[in-house]
matplotlib code that plots the C-alpha trace (Angstrom):
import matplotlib.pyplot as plt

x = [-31.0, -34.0, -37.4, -40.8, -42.7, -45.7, -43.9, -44.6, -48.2, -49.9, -47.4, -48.6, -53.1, -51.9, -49.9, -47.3, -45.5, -42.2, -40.4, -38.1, -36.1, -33.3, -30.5, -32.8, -29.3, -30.7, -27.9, -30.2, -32.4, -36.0, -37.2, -40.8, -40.2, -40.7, -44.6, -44.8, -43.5, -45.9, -46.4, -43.1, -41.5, -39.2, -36.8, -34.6, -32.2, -29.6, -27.1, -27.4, -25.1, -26.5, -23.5, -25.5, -29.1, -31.1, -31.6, -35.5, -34.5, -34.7, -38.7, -39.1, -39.5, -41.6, -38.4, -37.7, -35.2, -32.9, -30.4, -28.5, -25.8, -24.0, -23.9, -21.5, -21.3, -18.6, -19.5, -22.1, -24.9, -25.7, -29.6, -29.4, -28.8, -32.1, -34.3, -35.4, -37.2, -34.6, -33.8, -32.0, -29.3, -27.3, -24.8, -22.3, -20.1, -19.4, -17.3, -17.4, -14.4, -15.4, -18.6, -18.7, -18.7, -22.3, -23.9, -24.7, -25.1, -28.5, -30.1, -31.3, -33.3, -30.8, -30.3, -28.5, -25.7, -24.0, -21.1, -19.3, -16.8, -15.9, -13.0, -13.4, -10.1, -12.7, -15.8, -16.8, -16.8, -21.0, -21.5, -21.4, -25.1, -26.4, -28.0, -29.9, -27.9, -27.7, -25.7, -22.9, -20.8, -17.8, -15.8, -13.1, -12.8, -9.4, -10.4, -7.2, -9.1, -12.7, -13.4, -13.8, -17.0, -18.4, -18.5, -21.9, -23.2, -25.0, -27.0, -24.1, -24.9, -22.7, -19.8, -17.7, -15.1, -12.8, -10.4, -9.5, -6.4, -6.6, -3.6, -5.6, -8.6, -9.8, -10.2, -14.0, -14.3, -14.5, -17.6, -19.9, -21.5, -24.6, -21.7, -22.3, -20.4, -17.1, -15.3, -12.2, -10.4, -7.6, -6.4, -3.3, -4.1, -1.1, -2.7, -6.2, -7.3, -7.0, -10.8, -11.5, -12.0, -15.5, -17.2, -19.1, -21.7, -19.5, -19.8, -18.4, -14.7, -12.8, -9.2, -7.7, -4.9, -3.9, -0.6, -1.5, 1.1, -0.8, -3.8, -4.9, -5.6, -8.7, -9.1, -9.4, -12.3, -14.4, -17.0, -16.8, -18.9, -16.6, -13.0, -10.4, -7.2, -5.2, -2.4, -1.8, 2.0, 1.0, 3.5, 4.9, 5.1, 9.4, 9.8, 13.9, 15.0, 15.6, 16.1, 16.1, 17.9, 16.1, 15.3, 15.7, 12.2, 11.7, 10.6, 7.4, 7.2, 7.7, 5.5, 2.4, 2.6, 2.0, -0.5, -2.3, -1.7, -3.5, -6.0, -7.3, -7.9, -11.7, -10.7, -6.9, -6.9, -5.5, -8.8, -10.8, -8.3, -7.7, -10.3, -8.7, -5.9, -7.7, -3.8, -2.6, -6.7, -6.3, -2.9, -3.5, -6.2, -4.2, -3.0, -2.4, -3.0, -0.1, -0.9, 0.8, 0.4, -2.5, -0.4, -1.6, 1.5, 1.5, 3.4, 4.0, 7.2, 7.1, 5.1, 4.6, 2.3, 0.7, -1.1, -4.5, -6.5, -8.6, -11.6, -11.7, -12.5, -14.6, -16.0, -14.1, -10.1, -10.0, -10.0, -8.1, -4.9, -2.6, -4.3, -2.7, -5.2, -4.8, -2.9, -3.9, -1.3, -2.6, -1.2, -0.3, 1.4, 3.7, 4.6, 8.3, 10.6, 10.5, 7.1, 8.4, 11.1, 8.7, 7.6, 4.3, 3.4, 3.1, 0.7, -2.3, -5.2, -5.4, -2.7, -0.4, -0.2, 3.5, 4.3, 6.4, 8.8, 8.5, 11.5, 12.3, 15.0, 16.0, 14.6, 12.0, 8.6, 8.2, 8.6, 8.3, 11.3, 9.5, 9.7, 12.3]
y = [-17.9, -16.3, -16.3, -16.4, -13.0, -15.4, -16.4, -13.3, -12.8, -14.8, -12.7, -9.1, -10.2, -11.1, -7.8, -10.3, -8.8, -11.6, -13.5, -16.2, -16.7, -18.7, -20.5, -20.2, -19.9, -16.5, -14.1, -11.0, -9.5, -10.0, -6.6, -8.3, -8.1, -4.0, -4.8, -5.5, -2.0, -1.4, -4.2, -6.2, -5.8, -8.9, -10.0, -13.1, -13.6, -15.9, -18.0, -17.0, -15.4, -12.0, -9.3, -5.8, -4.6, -1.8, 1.5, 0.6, -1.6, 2.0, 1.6, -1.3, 1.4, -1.2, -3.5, -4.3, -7.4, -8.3, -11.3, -11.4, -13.3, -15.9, -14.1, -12.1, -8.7, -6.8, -3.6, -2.2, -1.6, 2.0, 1.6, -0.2, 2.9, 4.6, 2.0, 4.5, 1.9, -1.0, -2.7, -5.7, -6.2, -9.6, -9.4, -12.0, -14.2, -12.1, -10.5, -7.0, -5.5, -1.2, 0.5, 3.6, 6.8, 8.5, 5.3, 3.0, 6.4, 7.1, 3.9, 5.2, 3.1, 0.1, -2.0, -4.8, -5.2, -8.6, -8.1, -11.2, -13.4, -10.6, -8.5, -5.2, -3.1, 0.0, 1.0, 4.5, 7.2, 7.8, 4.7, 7.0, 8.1, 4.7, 5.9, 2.9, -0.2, -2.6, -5.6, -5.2, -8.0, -7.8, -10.9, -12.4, -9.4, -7.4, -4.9, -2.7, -0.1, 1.2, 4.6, 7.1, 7.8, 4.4, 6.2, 7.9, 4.7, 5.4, 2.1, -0.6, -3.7, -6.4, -6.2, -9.1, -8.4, -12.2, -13.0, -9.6, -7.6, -5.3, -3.1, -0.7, 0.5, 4.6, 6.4, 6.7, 2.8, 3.0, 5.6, 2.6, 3.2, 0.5, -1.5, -5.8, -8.2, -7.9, -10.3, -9.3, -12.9, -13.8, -10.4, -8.4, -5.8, -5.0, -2.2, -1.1, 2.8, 4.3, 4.8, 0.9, 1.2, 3.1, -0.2, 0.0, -2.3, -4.4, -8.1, -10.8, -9.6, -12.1, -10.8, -14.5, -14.8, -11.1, -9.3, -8.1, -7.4, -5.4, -3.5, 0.1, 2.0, 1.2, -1.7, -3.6, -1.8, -3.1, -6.2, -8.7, -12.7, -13.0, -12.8, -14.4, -13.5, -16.6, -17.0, -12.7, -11.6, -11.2, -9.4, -12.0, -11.0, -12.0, -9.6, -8.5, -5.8, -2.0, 1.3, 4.0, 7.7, 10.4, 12.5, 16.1, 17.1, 19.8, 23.6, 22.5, 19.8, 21.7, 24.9, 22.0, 20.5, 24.0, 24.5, 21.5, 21.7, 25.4, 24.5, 22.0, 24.6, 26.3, 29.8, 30.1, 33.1, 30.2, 28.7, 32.0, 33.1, 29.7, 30.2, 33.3, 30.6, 27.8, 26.5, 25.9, 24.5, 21.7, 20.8, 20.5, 18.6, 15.5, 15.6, 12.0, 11.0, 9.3, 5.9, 6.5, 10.2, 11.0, 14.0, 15.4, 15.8, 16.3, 13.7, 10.0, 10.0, 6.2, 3.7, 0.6, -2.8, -3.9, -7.5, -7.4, -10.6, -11.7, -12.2, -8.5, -8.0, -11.4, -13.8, -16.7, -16.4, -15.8, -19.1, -21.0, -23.4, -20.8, -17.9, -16.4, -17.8, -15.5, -12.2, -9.6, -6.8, -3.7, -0.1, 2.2, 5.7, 7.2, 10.8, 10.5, 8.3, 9.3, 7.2, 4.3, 3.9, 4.5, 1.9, 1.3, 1.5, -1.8, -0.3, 0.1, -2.4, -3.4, -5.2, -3.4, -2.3, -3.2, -0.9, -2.8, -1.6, -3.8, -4.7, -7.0, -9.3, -9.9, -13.6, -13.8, -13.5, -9.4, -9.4, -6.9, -5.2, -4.2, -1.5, -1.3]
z = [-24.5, -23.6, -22.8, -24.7, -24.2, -23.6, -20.7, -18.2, -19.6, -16.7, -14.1, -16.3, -16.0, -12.2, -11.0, -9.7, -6.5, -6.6, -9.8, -9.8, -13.0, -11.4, -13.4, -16.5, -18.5, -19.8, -21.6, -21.1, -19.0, -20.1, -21.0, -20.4, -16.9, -17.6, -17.6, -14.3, -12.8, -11.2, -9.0, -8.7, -5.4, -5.8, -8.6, -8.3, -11.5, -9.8, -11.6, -15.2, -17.4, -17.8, -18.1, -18.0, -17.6, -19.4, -19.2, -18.6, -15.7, -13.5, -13.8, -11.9, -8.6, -6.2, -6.3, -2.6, -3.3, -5.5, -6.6, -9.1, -7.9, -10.0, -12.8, -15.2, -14.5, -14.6, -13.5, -11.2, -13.1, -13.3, -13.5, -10.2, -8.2, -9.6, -7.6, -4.6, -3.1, -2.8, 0.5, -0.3, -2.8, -3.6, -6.4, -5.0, -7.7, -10.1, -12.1, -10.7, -10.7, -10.4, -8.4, -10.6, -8.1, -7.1, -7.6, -4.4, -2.9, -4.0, -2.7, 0.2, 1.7, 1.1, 4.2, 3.0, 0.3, -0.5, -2.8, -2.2, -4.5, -6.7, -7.8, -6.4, -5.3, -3.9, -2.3, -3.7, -1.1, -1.9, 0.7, 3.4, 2.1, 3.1, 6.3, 6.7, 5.3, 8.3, 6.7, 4.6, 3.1, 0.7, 1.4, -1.3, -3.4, -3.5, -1.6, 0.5, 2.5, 3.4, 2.3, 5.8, 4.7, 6.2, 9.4, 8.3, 8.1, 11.4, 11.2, 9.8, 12.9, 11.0, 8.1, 6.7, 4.6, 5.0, 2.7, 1.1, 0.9, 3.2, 5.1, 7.0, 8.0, 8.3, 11.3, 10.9, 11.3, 14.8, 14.8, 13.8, 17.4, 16.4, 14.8, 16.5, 14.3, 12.5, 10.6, 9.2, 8.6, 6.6, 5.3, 5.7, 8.9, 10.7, 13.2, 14.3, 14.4, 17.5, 17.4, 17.4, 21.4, 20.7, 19.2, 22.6, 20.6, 19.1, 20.4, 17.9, 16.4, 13.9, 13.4, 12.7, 10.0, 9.8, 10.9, 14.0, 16.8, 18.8, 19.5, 20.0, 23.4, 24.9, 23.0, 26.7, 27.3, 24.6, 26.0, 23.6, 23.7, 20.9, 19.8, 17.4, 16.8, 16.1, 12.9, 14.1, 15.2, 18.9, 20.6, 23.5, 26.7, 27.7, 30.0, 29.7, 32.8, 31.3, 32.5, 30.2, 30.5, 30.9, 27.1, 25.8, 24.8, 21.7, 22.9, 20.6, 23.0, 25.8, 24.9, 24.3, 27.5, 28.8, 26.8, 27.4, 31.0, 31.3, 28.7, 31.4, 34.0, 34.0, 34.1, 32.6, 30.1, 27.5, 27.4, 26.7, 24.1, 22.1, 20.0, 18.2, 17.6, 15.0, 14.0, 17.7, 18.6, 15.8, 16.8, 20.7, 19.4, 18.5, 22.3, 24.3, 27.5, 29.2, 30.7, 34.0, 35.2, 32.8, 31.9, 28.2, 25.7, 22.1, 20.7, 21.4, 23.1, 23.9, 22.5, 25.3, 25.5, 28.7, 28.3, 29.2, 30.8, 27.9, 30.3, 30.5, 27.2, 26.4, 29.1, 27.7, 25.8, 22.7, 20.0, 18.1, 18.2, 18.0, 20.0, 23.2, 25.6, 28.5, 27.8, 25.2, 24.4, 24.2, 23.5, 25.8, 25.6, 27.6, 28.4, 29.1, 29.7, 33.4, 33.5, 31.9, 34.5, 37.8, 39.7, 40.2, 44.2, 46.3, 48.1, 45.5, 46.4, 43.0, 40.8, 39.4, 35.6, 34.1, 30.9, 28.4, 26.0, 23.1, 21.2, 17.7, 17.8, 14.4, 13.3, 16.4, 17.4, 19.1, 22.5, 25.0, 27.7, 31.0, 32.9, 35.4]

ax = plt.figure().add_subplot(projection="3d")
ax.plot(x, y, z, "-o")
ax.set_aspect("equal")
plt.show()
């Protein structure tokens, strides 16, 4: 069903700025509509059944906004990415199963993209050219992973991706410095980046219904007004006494700690030379810092929790019926086992900080072995 070409006349003798064709039950797109490149600056072409637009489509370049949810496409259109000027961008309930690559890329000025209620598995790598896109929402599609790229959106302030599928997320997640809201809900996440603690702008965090056990180092040192993380896999603080022997480290091991250890002096001849040595730079550069002695070491020799006050991170506990109301846990590295087994002193003015093992009984909740 379509329209009579009568029917944009009035809109054409006008220079109509803003249309609003919605649920008009049209099949195509009205090629009319073409007339009024040069003035349109708003199109809305929600709930109808349209599957594809033209090639010509490209020439409306005043278009600002756009909806075209509720319809039938099932891929991206092409000619949408040739509309320099575009700002907003609905195409929620769908059928969109692929973004073809090099195409959201080139809208440049986009700020915000609504993608929701599809059936998309990927988001191209191109979206790291969206420099100024603000708002970005992709809930219940299919998708498994962001692309690392998303870290050069420098101005992302609020993404919600609920009800998806994903496992992980890239290391360039957490370098969304102006990054404010995140909802993540219902989706299978067993582990944050290590990176997540730099969301220093980050205030509202929605983790619920995941598979969360526990989350990355300076996580704690985020300032949150919001945080939910009930229906995770918490790790359960049941503290069980352990000592552990002391290990046999690798001469790689070894010979990095020494490294590592001169490298932090001003004027050791390691740190004037290390730049003849690109191979040995990038691999010191993966170096830890141990929780307990602050000690650098190259890999993790031992992986503990400490729980974490939940006020520290959010002025109230986190939410929900089945959250842990007052402890966090939180991951911490150690350098040896040497750390793990040292006490910490009685006589520090502030409270102590217990390292925990953490251990999985087979048919239990985690828990955690302290420190002995």
């Amino acid at each position: 069903m379509g329209l009579n070409s009568n029917y944009f006349l009035p809109a054409v003798r006008s220079g109509a700025i803003s249309i609003n064709l919605f649920s008009r039950n049209l099949e195509e797109f009205p090629e009319d509509l073409i007339k009024l490149s040069g003035t349109l600056e708003k199109l809305n072409i929600k709930k109808n059944c349209i599957t594809d637009l033209p090639r010509q489509f490209s020439l409306l370049q005043k278009l600002t906004v756009l909806h075209l949810g509720h319809n039938k496409f099932e891929i991206f259109p092409e000619s949408i990415s040739r509309l320099r000027n575009l700002e907003t961008l609905h195409m929620h309930d769908n059928c969109i199963t692929t973004i073809p690559e090099s195409c959201i890329g080139r809208l440049g000025k986009l700020k915000v993209l609504n993608l929701n209620s599809n059936k998309i598995e990927t988001i191209p790598s191109d979206i790291g050219f969206l420099e100024n896109l603000r708002f970005l929402s992709i809930e219940k599609n299919r998708l498994k992973t962001f692309p690392n790229e998303i870290a050069h959106c420098d101005s992302l302030e609020e993404i919600h991706a609920s009800e998806n599928e994903l496992v992980s997320l890239p290391i360039g997640f957490g370098y969304l410095g102006k990054l404010k809201k995140c909802i993540l809900r219902k989706n299978l996440l067993q582990d944050l980046p290590e990176t997540f603690g730099k969301l220093t702008s980050l205030k509202c965090l929605d983790l619920a219904a995941n598979d969360i056990r526990i989350f990355p180092t300076k996580f704690h040192q985020l300032r949150l007004r919001e945080l939910y993380v009930e229906c995770n896999q918490l790790i359960v603080e049941r503290p069980v006494r352990s000592v552990q022997e002391d290990e046999i480290m690798t001469l790689k091991e070894l010979a990095s700690r020494t490294c590592l250890k001169e490298l932090s002096q001003t004027n050791s001849l390691l740190r004037r030379t290390i730049k003849h040595y690109p191979a040995l730079r990038e691999m010191l550069s993966l170096a830890s810092k141990c929780a307990m002695c602050n000690s650098l070491f190259l890999n993790t020799w031992l992986e503990c929790v400490h729980f974490i006050d939940s006020r520290q991170i959010v002025g109230s506990p986190p939410v929900g019926p089945n959250a842990n109301k007052s402890k966090i846990p939180v991951r911490a590295l150690l350098c040896s086992y040497k750390c793990f087994n040292a006490q910490p002193s009685d006589g520090d003015s502030k409270q102590p900080v217990s390292y925990y093992g953490v251990a999985f009984p087979a048919s239990a909740p985690p828990s955690a072995n302290t420190i002995n």
